[in-house]
PASEBA-1860 file (N, C-alpha, C; in nm, 3 decimals):
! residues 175
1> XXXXXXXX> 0.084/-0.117/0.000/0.000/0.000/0.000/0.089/0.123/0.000 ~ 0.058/0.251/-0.087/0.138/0.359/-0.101/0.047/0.429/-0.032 ~ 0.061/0.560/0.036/-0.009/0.713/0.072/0.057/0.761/0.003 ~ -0.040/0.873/-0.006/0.019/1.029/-0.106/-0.095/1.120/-0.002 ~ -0.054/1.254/0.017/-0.159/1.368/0.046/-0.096/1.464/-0.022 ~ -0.221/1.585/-0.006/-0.175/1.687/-0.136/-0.281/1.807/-0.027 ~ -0.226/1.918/-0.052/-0.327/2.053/-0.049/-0.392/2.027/-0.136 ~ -0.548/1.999/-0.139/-0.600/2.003/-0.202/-0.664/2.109/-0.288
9> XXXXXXXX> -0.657/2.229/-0.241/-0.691/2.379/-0.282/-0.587/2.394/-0.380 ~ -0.480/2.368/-0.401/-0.307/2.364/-0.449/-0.313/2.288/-0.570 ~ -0.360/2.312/-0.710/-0.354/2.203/-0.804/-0.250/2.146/-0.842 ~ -0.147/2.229/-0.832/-0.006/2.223/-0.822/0.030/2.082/-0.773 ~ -0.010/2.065/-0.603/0.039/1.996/-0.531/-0.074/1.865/-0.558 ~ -0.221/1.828/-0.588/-0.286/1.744/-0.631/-0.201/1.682/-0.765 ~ -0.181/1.763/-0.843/-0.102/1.703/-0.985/0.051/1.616/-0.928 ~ 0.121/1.677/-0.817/0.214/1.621/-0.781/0.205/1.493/-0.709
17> XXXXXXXX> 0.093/1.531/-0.654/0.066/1.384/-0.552/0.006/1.304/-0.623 ~ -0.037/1.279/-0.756/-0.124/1.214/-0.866/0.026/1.172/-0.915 ~ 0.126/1.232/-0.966/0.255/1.227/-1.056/0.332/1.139/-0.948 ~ 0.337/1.158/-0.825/0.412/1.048/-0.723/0.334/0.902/-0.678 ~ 0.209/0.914/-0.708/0.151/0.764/-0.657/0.196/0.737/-0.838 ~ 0.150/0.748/-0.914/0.168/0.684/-1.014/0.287/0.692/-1.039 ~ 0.440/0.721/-0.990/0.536/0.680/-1.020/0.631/0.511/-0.925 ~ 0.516/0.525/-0.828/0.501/0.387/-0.698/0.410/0.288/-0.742
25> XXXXXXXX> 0.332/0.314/-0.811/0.173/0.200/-0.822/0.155/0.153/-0.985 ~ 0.175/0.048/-1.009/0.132/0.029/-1.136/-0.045/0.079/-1.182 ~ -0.142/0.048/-1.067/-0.247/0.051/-1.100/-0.343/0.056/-0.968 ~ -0.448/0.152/-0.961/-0.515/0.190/-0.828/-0.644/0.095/-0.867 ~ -0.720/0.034/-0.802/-0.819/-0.044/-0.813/-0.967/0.054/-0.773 ~ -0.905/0.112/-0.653/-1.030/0.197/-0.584/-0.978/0.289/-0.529 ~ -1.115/0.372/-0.577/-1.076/0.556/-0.521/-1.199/0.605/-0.438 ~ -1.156/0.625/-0.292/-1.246/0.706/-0.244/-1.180/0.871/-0.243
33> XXXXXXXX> -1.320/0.899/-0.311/-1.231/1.113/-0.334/-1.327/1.141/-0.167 ~ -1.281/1.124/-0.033/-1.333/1.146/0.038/-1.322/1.325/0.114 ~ -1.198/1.347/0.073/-1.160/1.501/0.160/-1.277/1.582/0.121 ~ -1.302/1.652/0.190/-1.359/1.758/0.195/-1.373/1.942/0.256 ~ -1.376/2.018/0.261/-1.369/2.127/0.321/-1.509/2.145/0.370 ~ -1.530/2.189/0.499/-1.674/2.291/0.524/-1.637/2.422/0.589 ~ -1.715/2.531/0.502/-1.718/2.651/0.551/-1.779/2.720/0.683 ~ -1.741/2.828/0.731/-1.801/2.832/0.846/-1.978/2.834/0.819
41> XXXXXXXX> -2.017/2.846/0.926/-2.223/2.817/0.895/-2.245/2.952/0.930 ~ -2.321/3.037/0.864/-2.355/3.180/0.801/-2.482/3.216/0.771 ~ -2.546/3.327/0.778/-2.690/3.329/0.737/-2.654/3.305/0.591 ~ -2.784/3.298/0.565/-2.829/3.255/0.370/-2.717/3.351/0.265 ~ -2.723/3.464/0.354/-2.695/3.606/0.276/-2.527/3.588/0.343 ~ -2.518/3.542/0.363/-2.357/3.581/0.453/-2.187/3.525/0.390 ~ -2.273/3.389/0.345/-2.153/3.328/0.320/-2.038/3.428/0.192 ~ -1.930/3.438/0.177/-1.846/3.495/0.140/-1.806/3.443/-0.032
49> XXXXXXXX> -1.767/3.464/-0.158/-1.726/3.455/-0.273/-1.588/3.344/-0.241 ~ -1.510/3.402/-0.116/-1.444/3.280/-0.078/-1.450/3.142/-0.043 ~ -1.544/3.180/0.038/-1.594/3.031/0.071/-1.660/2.937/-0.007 ~ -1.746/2.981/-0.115/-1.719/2.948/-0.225/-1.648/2.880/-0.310 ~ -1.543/2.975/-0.314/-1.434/2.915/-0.441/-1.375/2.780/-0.358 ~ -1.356/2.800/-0.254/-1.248/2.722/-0.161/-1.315/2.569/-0.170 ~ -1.461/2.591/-0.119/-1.552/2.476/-0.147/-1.532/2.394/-0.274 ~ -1.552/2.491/-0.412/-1.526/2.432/-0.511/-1.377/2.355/-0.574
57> XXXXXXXX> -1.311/2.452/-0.483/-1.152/2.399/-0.517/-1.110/2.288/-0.462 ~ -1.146/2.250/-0.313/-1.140/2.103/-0.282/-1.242/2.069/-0.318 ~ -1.331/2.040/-0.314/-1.473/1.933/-0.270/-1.480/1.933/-0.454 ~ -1.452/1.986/-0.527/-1.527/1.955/-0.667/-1.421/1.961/-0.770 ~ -1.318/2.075/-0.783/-1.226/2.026/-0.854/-1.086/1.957/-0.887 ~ -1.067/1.953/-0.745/-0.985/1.871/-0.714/-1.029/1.717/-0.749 ~ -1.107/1.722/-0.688/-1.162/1.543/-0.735/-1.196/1.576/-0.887 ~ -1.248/1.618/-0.948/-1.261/1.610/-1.087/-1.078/1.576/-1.130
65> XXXXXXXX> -0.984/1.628/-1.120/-0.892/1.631/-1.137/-0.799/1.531/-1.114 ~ -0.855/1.453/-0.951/-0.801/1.310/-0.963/-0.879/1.216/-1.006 ~ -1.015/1.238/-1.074/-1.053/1.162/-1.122/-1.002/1.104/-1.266 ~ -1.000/1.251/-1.327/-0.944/1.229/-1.464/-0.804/1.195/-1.492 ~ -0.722/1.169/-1.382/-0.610/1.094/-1.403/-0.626/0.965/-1.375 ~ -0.694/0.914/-1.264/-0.701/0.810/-1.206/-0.809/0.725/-1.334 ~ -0.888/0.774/-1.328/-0.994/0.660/-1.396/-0.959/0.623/-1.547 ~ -0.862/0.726/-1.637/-0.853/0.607/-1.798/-0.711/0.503/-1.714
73> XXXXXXXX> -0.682/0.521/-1.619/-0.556/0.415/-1.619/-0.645/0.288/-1.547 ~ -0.758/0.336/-1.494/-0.825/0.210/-1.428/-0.899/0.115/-1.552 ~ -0.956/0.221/-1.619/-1.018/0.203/-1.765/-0.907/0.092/-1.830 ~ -0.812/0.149/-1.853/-0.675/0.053/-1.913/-0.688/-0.049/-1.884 ~ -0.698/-0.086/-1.760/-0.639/-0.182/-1.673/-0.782/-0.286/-1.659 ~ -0.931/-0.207/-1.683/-1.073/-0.313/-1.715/-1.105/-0.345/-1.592 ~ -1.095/-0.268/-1.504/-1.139/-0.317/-1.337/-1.113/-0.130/-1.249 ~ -1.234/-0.083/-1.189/-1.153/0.003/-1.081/-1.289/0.061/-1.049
81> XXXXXXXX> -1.336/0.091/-0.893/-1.419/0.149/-0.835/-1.379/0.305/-0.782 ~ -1.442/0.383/-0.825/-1.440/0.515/-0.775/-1.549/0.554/-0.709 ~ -1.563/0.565/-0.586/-1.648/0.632/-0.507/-1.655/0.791/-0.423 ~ -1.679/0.876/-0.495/-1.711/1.025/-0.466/-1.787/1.037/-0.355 ~ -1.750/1.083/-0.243/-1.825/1.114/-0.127/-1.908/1.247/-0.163 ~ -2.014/1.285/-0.118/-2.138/1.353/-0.127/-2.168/1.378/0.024 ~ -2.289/1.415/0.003/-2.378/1.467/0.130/-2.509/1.449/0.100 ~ -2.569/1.440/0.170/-2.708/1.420/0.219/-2.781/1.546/0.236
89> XXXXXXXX> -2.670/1.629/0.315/-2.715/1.749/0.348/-2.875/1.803/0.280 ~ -2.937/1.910/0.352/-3.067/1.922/0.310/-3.118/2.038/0.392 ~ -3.164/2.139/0.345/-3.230/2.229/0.479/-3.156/2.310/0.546 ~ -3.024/2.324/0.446/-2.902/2.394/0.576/-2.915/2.482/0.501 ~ -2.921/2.593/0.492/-2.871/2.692/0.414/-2.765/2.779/0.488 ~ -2.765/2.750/0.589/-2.643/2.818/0.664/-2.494/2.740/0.604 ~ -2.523/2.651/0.548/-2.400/2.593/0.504/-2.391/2.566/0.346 ~ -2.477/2.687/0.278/-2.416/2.674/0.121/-2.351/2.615/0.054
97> XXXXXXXX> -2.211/2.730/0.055/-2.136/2.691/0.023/-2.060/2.511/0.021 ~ -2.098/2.462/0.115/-2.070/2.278/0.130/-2.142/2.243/0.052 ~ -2.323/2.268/0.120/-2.401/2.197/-0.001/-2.421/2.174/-0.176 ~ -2.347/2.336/-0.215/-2.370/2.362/-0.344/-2.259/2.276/-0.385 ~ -2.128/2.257/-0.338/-2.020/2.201/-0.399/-2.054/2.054/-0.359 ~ -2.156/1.971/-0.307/-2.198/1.851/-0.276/-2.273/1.839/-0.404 ~ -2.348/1.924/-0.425/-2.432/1.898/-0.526/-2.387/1.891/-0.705 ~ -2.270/1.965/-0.698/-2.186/1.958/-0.795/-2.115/1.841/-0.842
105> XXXXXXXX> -2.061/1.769/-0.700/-2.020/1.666/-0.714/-2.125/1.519/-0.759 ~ -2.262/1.569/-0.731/-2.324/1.475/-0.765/-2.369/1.458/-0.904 ~ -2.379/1.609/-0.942/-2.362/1.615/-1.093/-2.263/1.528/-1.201 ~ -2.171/1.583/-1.161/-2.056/1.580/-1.219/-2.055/1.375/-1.266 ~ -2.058/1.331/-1.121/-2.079/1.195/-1.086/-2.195/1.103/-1.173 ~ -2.316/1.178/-1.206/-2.409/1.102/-1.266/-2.406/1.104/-1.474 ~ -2.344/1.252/-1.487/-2.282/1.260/-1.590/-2.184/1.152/-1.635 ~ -2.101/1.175/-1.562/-1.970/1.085/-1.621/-1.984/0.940/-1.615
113> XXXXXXXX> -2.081/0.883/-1.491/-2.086/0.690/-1.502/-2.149/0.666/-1.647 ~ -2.223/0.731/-1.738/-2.257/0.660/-1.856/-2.127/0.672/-1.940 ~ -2.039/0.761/-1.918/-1.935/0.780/-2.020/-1.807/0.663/-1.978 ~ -1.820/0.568/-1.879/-1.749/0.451/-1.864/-1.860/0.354/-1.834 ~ -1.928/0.347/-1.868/-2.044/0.231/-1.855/-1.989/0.111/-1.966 ~ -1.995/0.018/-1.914/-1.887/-0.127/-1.997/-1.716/-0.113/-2.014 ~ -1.643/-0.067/-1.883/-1.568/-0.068/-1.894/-1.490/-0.109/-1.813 ~ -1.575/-0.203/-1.717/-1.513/-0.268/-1.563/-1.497/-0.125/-1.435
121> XXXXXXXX> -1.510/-0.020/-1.522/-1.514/0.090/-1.350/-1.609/0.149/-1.355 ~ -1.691/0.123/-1.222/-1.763/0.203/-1.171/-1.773/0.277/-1.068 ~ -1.882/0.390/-1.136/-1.820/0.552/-1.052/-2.009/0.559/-1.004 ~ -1.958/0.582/-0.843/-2.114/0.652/-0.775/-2.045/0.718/-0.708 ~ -2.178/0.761/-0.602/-2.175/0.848/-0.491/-2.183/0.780/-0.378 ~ -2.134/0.841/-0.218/-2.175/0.778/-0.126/-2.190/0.931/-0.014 ~ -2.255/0.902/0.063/-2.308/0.971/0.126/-2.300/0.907/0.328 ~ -2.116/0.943/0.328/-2.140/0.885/0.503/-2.248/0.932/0.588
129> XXXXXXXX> -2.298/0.990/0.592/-2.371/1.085/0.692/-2.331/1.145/0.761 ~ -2.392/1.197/0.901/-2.292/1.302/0.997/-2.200/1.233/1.099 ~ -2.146/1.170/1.055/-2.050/1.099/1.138/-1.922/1.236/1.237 ~ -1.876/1.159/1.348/-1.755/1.253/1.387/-1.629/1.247/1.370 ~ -1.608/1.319/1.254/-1.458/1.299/1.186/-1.460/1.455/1.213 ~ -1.316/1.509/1.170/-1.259/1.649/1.129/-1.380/1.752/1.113 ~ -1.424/1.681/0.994/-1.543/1.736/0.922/-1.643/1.809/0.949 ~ -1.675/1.652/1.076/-1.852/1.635/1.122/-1.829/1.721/1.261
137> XXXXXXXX> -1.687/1.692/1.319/-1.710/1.731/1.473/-1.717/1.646/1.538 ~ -1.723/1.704/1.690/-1.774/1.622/1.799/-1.912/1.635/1.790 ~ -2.004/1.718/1.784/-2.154/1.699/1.782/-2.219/1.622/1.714 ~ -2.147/1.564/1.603/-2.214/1.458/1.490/-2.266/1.323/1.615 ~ -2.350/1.259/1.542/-2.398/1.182/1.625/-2.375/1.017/1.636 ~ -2.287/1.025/1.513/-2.235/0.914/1.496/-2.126/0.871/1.533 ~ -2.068/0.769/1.568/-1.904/0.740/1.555/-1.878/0.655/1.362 ~ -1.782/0.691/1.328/-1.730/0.632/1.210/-1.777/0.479/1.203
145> XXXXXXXX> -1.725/0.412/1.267/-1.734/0.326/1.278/-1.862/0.232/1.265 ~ -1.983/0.280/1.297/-2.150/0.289/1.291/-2.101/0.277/1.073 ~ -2.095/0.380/1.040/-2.085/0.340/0.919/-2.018/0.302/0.817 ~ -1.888/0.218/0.862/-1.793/0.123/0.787/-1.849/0.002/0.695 ~ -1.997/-0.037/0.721/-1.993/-0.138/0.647/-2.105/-0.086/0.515 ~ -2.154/0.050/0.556/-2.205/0.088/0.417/-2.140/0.144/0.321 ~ -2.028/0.207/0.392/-1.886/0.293/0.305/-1.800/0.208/0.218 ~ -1.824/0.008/0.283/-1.737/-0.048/0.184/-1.881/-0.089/0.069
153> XXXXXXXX> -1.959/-0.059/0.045/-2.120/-0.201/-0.043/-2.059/-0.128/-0.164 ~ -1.999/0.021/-0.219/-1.994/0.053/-0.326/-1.873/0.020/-0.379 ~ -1.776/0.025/-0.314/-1.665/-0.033/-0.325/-1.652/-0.234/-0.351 ~ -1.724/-0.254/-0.315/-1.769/-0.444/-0.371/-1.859/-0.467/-0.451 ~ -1.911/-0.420/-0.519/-1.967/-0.458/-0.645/-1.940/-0.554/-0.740 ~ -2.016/-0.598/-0.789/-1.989/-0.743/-0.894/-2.039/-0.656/-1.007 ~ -2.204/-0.649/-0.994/-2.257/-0.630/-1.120/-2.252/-0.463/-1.133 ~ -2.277/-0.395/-1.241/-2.217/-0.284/-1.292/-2.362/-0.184/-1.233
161> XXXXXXXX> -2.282/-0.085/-1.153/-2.413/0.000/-1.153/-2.310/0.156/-1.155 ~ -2.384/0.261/-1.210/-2.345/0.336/-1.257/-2.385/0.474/-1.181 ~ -2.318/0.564/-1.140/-2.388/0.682/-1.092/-2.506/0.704/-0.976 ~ -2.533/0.555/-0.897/-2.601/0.545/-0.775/-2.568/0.618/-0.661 ~ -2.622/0.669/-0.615/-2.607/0.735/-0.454/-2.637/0.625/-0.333 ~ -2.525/0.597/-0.283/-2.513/0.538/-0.147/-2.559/0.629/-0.052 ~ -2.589/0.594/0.052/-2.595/0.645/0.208/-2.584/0.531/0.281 ~ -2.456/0.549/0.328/-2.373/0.451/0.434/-2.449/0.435/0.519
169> XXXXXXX> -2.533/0.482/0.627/-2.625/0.497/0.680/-2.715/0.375/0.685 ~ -2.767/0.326/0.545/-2.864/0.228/0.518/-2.789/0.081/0.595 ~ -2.699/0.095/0.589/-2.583/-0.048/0.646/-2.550/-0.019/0.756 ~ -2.561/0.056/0.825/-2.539/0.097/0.983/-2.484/-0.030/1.033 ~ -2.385/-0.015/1.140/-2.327/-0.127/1.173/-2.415/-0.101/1.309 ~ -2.496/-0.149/1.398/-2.606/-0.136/1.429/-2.547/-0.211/1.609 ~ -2.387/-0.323/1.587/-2.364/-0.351/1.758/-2.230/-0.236/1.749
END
């Protein structure tokens, strides 16, 4: 197993950390694009042009960016799962900026699975829920762990499904 991390805001440093796993790895099987940024929570009217961009720069183009390196070499290779983390999110508007770049990503995600459809990789969404990571916090109500076994169902796939939305959630590890 190799690690790589990258600033993700830094395309610079994403392209580098894309240019160093692939100078270690013949071939990645599975991609979770899990990082994410959240902005501070703001009235409707509040959130900033920054927070914004910043949102979009990790949470949407960055993963577009390791996607499109990562997935024709998986393509090559006739086998590879990519799973794009999302949100659920709903009703927040104090948190825009997250949601809109969630929703982008889901775009982006349902677009592109027909454009590798028969090609051994498949690309969805998954949706941990509010778990307490970095992310979520301590107030989230979950521990991680509660949803490990729905975070791997997209990642094991046999038969080909394309552009589905997971919510880890549904698999709750429940002891």
């Amino acid at each position: 197993m190799h690690q790589v991390a990258a600033e993700l805001s830094d395309l610079a440093q994403v392209d580098q950390m894309l240019d160093h796993l692939f100078a270690h790895v013949d071939r990645l099987d599975i991609l979770y694009n899990n990082a994410a940024v959240m902005t501070p929570s703001r009235d409707f009217f509040g959130a900033t042009p920054d927070e914004y961009r910043r949102s979009f720069e990790v949470n949407v183009i960055a993963l577009i960016r390791i996607c499109n390196r990562v997935i024709p070499k998986m393509i090559e290779a006739g086998f590879g799962r990519v799973i794009n983390l999302t949100s659920g999110i709903k009703d927040q508007p104090n948190l825009l900026p997250y949601a809109v770049s969630k929703a982008a990503v889901d775009k982006y995600v349902r677009d592109l699975a027909p454009a590798v459809r028969g090609t051994g990789v498949f690309v969805n969404l998954l949706d941990p829920g509010w778990v307490r990571t970095d992310l979520g916090g301590t107030e989230a109500p979950e521990p991680v762990e509660s949803v490990l076994p729905g975070v791997l169902v997209p990642a094991l796939l046999d038969d080909e499904v394309q552009g589905h939305f997971y919510c880890a959630g549904d698999y709750k590890n429940k002891g």
